[in-house]
DRENDO-1510 file (C-alpha; in Angstrom, 1 decimal, always signed):
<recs>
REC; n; res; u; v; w
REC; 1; UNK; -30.2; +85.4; +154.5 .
REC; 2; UNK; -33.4; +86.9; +153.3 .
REC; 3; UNK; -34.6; +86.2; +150.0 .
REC; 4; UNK; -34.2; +89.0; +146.9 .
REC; 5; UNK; -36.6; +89.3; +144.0 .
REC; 6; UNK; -34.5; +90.3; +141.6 .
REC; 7; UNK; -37.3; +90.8; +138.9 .
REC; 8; UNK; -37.6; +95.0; +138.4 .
REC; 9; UNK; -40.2; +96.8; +139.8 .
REC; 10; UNK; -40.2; +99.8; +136.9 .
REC; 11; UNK; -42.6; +98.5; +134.3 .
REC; 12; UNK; -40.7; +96.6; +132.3 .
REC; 13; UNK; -38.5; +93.6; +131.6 .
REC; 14; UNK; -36.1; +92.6; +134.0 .
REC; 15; UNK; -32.4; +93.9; +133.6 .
REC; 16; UNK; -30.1; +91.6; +131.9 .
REC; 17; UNK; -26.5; +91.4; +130.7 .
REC; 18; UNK; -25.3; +93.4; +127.6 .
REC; 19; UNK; -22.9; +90.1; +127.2 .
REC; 20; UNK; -20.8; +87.2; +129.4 .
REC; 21; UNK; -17.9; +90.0; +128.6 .
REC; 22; UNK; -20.0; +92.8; +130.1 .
REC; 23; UNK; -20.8; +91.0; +133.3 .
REC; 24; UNK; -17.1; +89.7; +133.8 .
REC; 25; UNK; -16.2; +93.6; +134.0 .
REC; 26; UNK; -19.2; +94.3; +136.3 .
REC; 27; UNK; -17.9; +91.2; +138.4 .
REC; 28; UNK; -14.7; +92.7; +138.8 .
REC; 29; UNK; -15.5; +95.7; +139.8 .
REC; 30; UNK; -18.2; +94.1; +142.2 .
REC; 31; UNK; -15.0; +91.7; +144.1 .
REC; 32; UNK; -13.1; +94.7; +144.4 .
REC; 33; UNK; -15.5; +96.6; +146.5 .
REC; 34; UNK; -16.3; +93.9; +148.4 .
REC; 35; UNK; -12.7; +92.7; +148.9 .
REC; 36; UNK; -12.1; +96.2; +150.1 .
REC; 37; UNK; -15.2; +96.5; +152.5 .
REC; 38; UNK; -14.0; +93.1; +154.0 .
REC; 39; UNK; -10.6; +94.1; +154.5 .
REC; 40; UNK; -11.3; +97.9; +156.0 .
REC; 41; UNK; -13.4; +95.7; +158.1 .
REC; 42; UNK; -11.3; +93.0; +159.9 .
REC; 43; UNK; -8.7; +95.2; +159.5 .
REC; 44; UNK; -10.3; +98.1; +161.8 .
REC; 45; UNK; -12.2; +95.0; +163.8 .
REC; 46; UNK; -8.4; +93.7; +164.4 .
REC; 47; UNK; -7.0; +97.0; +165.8 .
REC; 48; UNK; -9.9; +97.3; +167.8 .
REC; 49; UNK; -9.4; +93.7; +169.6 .
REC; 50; UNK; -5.4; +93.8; +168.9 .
REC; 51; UNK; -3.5; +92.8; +166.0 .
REC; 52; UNK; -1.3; +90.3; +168.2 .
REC; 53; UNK; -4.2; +89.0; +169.9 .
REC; 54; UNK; -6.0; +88.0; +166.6 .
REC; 55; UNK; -2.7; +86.5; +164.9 .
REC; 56; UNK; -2.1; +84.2; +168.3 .
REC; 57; UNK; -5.4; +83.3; +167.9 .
REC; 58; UNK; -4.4; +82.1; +164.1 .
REC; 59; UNK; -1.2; +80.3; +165.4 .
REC; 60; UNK; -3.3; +78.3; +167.6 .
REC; 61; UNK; -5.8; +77.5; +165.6 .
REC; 62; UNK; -5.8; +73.6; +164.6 .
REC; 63; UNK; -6.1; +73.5; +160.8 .
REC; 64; UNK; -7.1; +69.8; +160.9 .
REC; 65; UNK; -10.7; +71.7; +161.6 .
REC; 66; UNK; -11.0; +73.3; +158.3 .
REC; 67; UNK; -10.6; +70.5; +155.7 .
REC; 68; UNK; -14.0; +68.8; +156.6 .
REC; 69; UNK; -15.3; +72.8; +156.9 .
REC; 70; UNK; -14.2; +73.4; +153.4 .
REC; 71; UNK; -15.8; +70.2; +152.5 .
REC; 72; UNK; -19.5; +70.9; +153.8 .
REC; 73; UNK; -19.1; +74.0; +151.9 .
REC; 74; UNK; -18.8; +72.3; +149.0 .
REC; 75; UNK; -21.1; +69.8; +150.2 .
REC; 76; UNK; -24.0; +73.1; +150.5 .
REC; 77; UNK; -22.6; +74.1; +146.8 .
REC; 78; UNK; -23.3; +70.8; +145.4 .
REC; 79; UNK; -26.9; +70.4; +147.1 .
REC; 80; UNK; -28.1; +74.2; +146.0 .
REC; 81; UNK; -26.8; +73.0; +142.6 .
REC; 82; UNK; -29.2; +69.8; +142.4 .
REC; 83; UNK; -31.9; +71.8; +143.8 .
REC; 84; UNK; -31.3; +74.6; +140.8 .
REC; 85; UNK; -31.7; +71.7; +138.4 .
REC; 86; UNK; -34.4; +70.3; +139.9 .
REC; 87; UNK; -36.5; +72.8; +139.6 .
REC; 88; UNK; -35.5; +74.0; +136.3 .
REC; 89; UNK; -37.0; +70.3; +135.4 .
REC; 90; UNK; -40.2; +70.9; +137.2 .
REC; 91; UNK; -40.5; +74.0; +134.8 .
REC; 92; UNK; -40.1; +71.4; +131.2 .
REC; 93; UNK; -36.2; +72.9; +130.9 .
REC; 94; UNK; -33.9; +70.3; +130.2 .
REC; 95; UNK; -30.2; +71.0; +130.1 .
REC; 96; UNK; -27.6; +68.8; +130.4 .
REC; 97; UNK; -25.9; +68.6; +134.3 .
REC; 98; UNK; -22.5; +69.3; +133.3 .
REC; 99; UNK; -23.4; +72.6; +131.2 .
REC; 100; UNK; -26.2; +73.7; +134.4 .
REC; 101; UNK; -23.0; +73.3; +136.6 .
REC; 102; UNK; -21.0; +76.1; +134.5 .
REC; 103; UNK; -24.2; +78.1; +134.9 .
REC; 104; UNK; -25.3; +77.6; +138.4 .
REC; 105; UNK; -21.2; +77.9; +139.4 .
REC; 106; UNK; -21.0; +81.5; +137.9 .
REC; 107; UNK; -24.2; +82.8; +140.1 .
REC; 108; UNK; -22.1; +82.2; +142.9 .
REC; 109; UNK; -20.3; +85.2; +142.0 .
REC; 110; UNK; -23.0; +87.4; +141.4 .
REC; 111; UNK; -23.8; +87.2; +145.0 .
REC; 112; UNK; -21.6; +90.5; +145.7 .
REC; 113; UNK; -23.8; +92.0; +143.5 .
REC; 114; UNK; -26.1; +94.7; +144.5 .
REC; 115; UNK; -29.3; +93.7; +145.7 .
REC; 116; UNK; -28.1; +90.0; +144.2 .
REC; 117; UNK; -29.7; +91.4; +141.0 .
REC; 118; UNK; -26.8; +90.0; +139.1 .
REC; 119; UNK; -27.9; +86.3; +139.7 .
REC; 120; UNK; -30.3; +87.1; +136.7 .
REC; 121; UNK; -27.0; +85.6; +134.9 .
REC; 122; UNK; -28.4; +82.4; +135.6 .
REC; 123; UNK; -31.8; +82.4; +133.6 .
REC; 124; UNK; -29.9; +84.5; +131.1 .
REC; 125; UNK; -27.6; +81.7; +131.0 .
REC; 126; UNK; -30.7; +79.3; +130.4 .
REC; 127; UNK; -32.2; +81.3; +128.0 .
REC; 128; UNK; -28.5; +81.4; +125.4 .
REC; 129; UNK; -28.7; +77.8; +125.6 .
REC; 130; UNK; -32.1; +76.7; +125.2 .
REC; 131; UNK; -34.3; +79.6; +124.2 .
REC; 132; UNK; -36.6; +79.4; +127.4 .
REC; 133; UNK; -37.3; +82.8; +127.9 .
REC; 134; UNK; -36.4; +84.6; +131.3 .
REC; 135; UNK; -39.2; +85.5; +132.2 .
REC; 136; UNK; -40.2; +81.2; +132.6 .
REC; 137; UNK; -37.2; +80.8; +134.8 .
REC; 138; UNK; -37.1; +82.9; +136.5 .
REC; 139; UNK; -39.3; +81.4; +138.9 .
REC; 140; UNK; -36.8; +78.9; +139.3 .
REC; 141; UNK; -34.1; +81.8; +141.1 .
REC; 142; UNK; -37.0; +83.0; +142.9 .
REC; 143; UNK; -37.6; +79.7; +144.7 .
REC; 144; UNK; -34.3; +78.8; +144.9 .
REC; 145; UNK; -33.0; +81.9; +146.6 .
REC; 146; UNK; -36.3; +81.7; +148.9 .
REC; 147; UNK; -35.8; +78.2; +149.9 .
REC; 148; UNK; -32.5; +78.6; +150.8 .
REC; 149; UNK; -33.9; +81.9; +153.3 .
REC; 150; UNK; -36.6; +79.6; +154.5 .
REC; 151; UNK; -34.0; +77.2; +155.3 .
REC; 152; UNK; -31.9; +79.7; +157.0 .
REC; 153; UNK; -35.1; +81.0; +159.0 .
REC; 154; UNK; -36.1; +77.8; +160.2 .
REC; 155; UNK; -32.3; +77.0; +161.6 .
REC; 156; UNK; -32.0; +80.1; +163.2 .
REC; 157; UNK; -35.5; +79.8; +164.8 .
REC; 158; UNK; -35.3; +77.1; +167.0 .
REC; 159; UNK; -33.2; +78.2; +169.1 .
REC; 160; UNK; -33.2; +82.2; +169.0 .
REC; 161; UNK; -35.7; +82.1; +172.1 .
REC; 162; UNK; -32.6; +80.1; +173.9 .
REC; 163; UNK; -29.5; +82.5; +173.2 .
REC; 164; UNK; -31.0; +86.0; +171.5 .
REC; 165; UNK; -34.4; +86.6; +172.9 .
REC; 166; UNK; -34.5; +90.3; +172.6 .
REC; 167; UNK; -33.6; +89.7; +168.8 .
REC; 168; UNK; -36.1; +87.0; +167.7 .
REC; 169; UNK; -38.0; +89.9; +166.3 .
REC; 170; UNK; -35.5; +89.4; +162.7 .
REC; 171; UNK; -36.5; +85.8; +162.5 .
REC; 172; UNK; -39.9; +85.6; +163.3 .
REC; 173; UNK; -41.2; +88.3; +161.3 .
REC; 174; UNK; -39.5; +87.3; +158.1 .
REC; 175; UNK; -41.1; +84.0; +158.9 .
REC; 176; UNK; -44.5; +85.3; +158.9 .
REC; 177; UNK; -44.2; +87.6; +156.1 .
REC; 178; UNK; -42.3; +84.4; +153.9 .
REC; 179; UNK; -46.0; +82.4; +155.4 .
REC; 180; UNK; -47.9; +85.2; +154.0 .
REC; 181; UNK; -46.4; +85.5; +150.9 .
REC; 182; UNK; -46.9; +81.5; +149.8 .
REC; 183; UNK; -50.6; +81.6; +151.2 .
REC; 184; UNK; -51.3; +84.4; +148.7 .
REC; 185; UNK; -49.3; +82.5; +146.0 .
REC; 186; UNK; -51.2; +79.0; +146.8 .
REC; 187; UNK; -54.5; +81.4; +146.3 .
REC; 188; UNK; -54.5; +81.6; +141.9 .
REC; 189; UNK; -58.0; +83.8; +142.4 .
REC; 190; UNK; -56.3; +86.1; +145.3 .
REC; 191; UNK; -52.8; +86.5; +142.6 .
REC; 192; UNK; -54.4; +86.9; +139.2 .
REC; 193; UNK; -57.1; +89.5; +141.0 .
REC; 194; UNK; -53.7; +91.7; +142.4 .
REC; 195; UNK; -52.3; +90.9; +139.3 .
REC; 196; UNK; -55.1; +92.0; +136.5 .
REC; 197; UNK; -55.6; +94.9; +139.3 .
REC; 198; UNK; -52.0; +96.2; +138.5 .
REC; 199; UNK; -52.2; +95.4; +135.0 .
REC; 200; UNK; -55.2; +98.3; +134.7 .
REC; 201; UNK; -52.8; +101.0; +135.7 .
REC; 202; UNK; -51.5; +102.1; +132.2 .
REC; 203; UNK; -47.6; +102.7; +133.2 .
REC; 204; UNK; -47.4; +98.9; +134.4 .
REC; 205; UNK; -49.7; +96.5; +131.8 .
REC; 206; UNK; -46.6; +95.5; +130.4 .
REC; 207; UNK; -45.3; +94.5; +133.5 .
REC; 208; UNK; -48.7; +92.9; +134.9 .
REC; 209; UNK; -48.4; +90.4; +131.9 .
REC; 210; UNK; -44.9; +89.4; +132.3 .
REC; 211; UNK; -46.2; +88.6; +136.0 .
REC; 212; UNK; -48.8; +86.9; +134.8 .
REC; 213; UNK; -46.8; +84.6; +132.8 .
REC; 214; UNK; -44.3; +84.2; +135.8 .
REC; 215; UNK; -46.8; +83.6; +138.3 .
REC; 216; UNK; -47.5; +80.3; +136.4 .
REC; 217; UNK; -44.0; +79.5; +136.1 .
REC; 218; UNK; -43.9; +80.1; +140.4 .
REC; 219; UNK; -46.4; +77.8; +140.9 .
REC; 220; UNK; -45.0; +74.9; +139.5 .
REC; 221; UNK; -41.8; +75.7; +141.8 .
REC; 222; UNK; -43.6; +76.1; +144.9 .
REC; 223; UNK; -46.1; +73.5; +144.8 .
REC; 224; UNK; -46.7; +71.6; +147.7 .
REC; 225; UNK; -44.2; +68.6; +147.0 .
REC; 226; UNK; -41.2; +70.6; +145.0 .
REC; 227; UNK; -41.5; +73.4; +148.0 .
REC; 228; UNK; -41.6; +70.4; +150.8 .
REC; 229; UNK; -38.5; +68.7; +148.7 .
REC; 230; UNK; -36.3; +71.8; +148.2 .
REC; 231; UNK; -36.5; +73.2; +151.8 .
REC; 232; UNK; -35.3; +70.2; +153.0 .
REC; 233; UNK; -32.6; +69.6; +150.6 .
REC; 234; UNK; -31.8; +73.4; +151.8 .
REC; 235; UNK; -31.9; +72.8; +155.4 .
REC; 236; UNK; -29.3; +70.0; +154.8 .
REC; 237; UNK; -27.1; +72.2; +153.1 .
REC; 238; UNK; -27.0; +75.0; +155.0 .
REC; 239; UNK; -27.0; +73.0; +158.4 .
REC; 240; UNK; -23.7; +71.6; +157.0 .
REC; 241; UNK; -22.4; +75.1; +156.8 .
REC; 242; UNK; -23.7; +75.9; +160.4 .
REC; 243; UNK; -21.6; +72.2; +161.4 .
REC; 244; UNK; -18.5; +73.3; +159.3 .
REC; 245; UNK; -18.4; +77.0; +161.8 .
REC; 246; UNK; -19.0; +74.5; +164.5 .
REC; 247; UNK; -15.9; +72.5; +163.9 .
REC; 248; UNK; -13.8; +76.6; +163.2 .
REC; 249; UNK; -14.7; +77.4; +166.8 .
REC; 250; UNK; -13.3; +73.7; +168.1 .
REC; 251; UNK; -10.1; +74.6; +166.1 .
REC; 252; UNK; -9.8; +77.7; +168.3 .
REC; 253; UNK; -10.4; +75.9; +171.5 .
REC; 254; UNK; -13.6; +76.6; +172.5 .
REC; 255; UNK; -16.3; +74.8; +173.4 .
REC; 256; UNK; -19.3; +75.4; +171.5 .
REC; 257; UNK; -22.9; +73.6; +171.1 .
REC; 258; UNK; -23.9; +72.1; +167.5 .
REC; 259; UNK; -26.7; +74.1; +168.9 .
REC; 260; UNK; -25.2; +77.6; +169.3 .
REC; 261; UNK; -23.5; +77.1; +166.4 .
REC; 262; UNK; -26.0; +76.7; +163.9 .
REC; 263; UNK; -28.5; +79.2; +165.9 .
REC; 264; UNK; -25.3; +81.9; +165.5 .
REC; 265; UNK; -24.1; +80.9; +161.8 .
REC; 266; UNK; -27.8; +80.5; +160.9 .
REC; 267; UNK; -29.0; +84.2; +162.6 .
REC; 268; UNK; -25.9; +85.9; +160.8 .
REC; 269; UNK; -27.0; +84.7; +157.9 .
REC; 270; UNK; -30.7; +85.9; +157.8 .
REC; 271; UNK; -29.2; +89.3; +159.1 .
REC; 272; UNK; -27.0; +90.1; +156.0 .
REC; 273; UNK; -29.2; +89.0; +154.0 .
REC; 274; UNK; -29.9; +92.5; +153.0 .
REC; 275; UNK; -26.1; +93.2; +151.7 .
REC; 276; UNK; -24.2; +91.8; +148.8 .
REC; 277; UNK; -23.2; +88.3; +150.3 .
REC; 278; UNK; -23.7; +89.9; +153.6 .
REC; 279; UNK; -20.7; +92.0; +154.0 .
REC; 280; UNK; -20.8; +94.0; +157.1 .
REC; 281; UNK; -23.6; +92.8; +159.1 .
REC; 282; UNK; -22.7; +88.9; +158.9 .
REC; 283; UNK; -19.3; +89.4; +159.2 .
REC; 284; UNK; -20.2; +91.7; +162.4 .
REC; 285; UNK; -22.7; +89.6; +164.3 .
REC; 286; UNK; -20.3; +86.4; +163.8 .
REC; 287; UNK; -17.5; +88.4; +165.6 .
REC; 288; UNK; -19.6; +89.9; +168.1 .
REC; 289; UNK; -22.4; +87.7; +169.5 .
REC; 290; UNK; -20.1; +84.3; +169.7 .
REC; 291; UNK; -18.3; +86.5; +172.3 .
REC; 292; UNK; -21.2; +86.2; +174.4 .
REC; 293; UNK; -22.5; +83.0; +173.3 .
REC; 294; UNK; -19.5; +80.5; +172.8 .
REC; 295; UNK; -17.7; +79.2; +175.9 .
REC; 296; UNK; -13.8; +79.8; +176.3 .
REC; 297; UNK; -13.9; +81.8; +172.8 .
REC; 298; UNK; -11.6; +85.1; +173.6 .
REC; 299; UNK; -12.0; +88.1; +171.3 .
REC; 300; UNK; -9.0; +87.5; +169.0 .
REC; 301; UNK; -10.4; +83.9; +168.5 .
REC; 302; UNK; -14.1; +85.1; +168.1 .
REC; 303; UNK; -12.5; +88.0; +165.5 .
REC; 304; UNK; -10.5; +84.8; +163.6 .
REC; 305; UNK; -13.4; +82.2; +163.7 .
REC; 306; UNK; -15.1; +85.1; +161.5 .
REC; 307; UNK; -12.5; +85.7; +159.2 .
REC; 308; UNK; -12.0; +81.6; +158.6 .
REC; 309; UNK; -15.3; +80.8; +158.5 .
REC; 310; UNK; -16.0; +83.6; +155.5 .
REC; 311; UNK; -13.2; +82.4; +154.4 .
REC; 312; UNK; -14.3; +78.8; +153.7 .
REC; 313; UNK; -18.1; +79.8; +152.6 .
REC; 314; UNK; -18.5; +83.3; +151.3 .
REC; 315; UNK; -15.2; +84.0; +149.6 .
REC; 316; UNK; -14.3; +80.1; +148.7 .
REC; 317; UNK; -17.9; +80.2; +146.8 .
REC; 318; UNK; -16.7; +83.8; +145.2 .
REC; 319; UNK; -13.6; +82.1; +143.5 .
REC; 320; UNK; -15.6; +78.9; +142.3 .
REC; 321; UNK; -18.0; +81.6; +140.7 .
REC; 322; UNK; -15.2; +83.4; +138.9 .
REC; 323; UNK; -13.8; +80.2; +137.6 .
REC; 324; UNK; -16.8; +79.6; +136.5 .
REC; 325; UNK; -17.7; +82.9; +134.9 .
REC; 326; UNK; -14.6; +83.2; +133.2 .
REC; 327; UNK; -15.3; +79.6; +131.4 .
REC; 328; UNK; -18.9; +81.2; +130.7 .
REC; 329; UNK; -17.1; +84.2; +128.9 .
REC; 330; UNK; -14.6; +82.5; +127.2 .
REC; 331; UNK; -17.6; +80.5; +125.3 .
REC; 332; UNK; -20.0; +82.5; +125.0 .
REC; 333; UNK; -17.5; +85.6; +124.3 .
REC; 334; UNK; -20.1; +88.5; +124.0 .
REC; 335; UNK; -21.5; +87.4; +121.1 .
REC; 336; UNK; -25.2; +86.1; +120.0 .
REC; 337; UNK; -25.2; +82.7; +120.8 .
REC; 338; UNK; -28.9; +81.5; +120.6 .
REC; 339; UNK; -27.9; +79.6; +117.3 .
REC; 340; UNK; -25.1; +77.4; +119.1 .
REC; 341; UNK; -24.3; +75.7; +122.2 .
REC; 342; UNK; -22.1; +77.9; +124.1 .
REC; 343; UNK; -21.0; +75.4; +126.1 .
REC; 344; UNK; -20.2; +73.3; +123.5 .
</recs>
């Protein structure tokens, strides 16, 4: 998955919900667009390889396989989490674990959001319940979301020579523009020159200032040490993923490589990276390249690894987020909350 800037390009503050009420409606409207991409997907994906072929595939499937998948997904939820709170205590933003769990478990439903724009609930989240201002942490989504492509990029690139040399192009590239991108951030003369540059055209001075301000905030985050400590903490979680799609394919039968594995659940993830948790183009490349990749792996099995696998990451992390959003709205209940705790 490539990384998102979610910060608005238009001159002025960043979007941000009306109320918790407000972005429970948007949610909704979000899963049922996505719920019905998904299922006009597999669906059409299943008449194309043969409904009976893909449901024999499901019968023979050993569900003994997906309890410890399930778990690493939990286990890359948990490790994202710390790595949100870690970095929100780089920035001086102290909020207790239990209440930055309710906030970082209803981002994970924003990510069927457009352009991921509506993990801004996060900061906004932040900002209810201890007056930082967005536009501090901001930073801290930034780096979170980046480290966790990095991590993804990094996974994907070891081996994408091996088993999709004609494709390395869409890892290697994102790799030197993500390169580029920190070298100009490590540079404060290089940034504040682009910056104070854009803050001299009249439509965007507001907008050059907030950057400003942000810009500090994104150093702190991607400092030497805090970048070193949450790419690695990201590589962990998301190589768990790429072991829990390892141990779907075993339950089908086949005989895949921890290697392939991760270089095909790592590759699909930098690919949908583009769409609203990936819908469409992760879901596509996990049906059709482990087809080619992954030995004794038939279509109907290759179609079903997708669908489980989505299953136990994407959609499992879709539910914790709208557990978690409604708990958000039921506290906070649209109101103006700066004067109390709203997850008192």
């Amino acid at each position: 998955m490539t990384p998102v800037d979610p910060i608005s390009a238009r001159g002025h503050a960043p979007p941000e919900p009306a109320s918790a009420n407000d972005l429970i409606l948007r949610f909704r409207r979000w899963l049922v667009w996505g719920v019905a991409l998904a299922a006009l997907m597999y669906v059409g994906y299943s008449v194309w390889v043969g409904i009976d072929a893909v449901a024999d595939a499901l019968e023979r499937f050993s569900w003994l396989f997906y309890v410890p998948a399930i778990l690493l997904t939990l286990l890359n939820y948990s490790l994202r989490f710390w790595k949100w709170h870690y970095l929100l205590g780089r920035l001086g933003v102290r909020i207790p674990w239990k209440e930055d769990a309710w906030i970082f478990g209803s981002g994970l439903a924003m990510v069927l959001s457009p352009g991921k724009v509506g993990e801004l609930l996060k900061p906004w989240l932040v900002r209810e319940r201890t007056g930082t201002p967005m536009v501090q942490t901001i930073p801290a989504l930034i780096t979170e979301r980046l480290t966790d492509g990095i991590a993804a990029l990094v996974l994907a690139a070891i081996s994408v020579s091996t088993y999709a040399g004609d494709r390395a192009q869409y890892v290697f590239i994102p790799i030197a523009l993500t390169i580029g991108g920190l070298a100009v951030l490590s540079s404060q003369r290089l940034s504040l020159a682009i910056l104070n540059a854009l803050g001299r055209v009249r439509p965007l001075e507001r907008l050059a200032a907030r950057l400003i301000e942000m810009y500090t905030a994104m150093r702190i985050c991607v400092a030497p040490v805090p970048l070193v400590v949450t790419v690695l903490v990201s590589m962990v979680a998301w190589g768990g993923e790429c072991v829990g799609y390892w141990l779907v394919l075993k339950g089908f039968g086949a005989s895949p490589t921890l290697g392939v594995s991760t270089f095909l659940y790592a590759f699909a993830t930098v690919s949908g990276g583009a769409s609203p948790g990936g819908l469409g183009i992760a879901d596509g490349v996990l049906v059709e390249l482990p087809k080619r990749l992954v030995l004794g792996l038939d279509p109907g099995s290759a179609l079903a690894s997708a669908l489980l696998i989505r299953l136990a990451t994407l959609w499992l992390g879709v539910v914790i987020g709208a557990f978690a959003l409604l708990g958000v709205g039921a506290r906070v209940k649209g109101s103006d909350v700066s004067s109390k705790p709203p997850f008192a």
